[in-house]
Each structure stands twice: as C-alpha cells, then as structure tokens.
N, C-alpha and C positions, 0 to 999 in steps of 0.2 A: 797854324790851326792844328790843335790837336786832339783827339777821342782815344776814347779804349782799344781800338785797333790800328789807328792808322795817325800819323803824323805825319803833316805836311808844311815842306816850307817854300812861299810861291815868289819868284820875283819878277816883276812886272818890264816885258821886253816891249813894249805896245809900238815903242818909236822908232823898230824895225818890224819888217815884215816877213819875217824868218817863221820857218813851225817854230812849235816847243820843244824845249830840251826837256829830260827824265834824266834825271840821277835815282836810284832804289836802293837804300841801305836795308839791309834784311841780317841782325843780329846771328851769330853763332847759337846766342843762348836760344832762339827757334826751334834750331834742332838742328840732326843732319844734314848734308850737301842736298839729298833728296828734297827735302821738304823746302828749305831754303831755296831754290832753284824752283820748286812750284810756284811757289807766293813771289818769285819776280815774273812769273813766268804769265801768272794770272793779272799780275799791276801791269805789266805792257799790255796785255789783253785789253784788261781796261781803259786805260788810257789810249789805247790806239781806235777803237769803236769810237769812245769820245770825240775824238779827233772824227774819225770819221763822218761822225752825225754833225761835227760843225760848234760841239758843243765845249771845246777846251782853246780857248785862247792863247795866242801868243803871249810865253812867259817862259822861264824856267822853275820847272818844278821837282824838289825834292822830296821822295816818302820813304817814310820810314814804317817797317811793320811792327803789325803786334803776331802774336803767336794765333789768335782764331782765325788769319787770315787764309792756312790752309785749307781751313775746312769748311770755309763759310759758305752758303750757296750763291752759285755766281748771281742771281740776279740784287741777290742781297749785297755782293761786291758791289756791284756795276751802279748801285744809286748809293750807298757810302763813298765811295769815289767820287761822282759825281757831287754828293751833298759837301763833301770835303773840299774840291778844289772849288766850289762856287761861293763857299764860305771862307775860303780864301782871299778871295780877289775882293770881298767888301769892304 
C-alpha cells in the first residue's frame, strides 16, 4: 500500500498469536538525523496507540516515509496510519 506520504508493506502473521513487528525505513534524503529520528519516533507513537486501541493486528509491518511526515499534525498522522495499515490488510 502506498500514498504520498507513507508506504507500507503488511504481511499477514494471523497463524501465530505474537504482537506486530514494525520495521521503519526513514530515507537520508528526509533530512538530518534530527528530523529523521522524529518521523520514526511519531510512526511508533502511532502504531503503538493502535495497538493499544485494539486496532492493528497481528502481522509484520514495514513503513516507509515520505518527507511531510515531520510536520504533519499528529491527528492527521494517527488516521493516515490507521487508513494505511487497514487498507493493507484488504
């Protein structure tokens, strides 16, 4: 699945009962170590709330960013993430 900010690649662990795994590739060309360490820092954010609401299934999931993902506002993250791994799994 992929958008203008965020590509994800999901694979389906359903026939264990393990959490999710997260790999987060986050490009050089982003920007500095700063900036890059924010936007992995915001995708566990995200993805760990998910997980907490119940709402990210068992699988491993890899994303990859785009560059607005430092700045974007977190609620705006948090349902792009969300719309991204649910449009994954279909």
């Amino acid at each position: 699945m992929s958008t203008r900010f965020l590509v994800l690649y999901w694979f389906d662990r359903s026939e264990t009962a393990e959490d999710p795994r997260l790999g987060i590739a986050v490009p050089k060309q982003l920007g500095g170590a700063v900036v890059r360490n924010r936007v992995r820092r915001r995708l566990r954010a995200a993805l760990r709330e998910l997980l907490a609401e119940g709402r990210l299934p068992a699988g491993t999931y890899l994303l990859g960013a785009g560059p607005e993902l430092a700045t974007m506002p977190w609620p705006q993250l948090l349902a792009l993430v969300h719309d991204t791994c649910a449009e994954a799994r279909r």
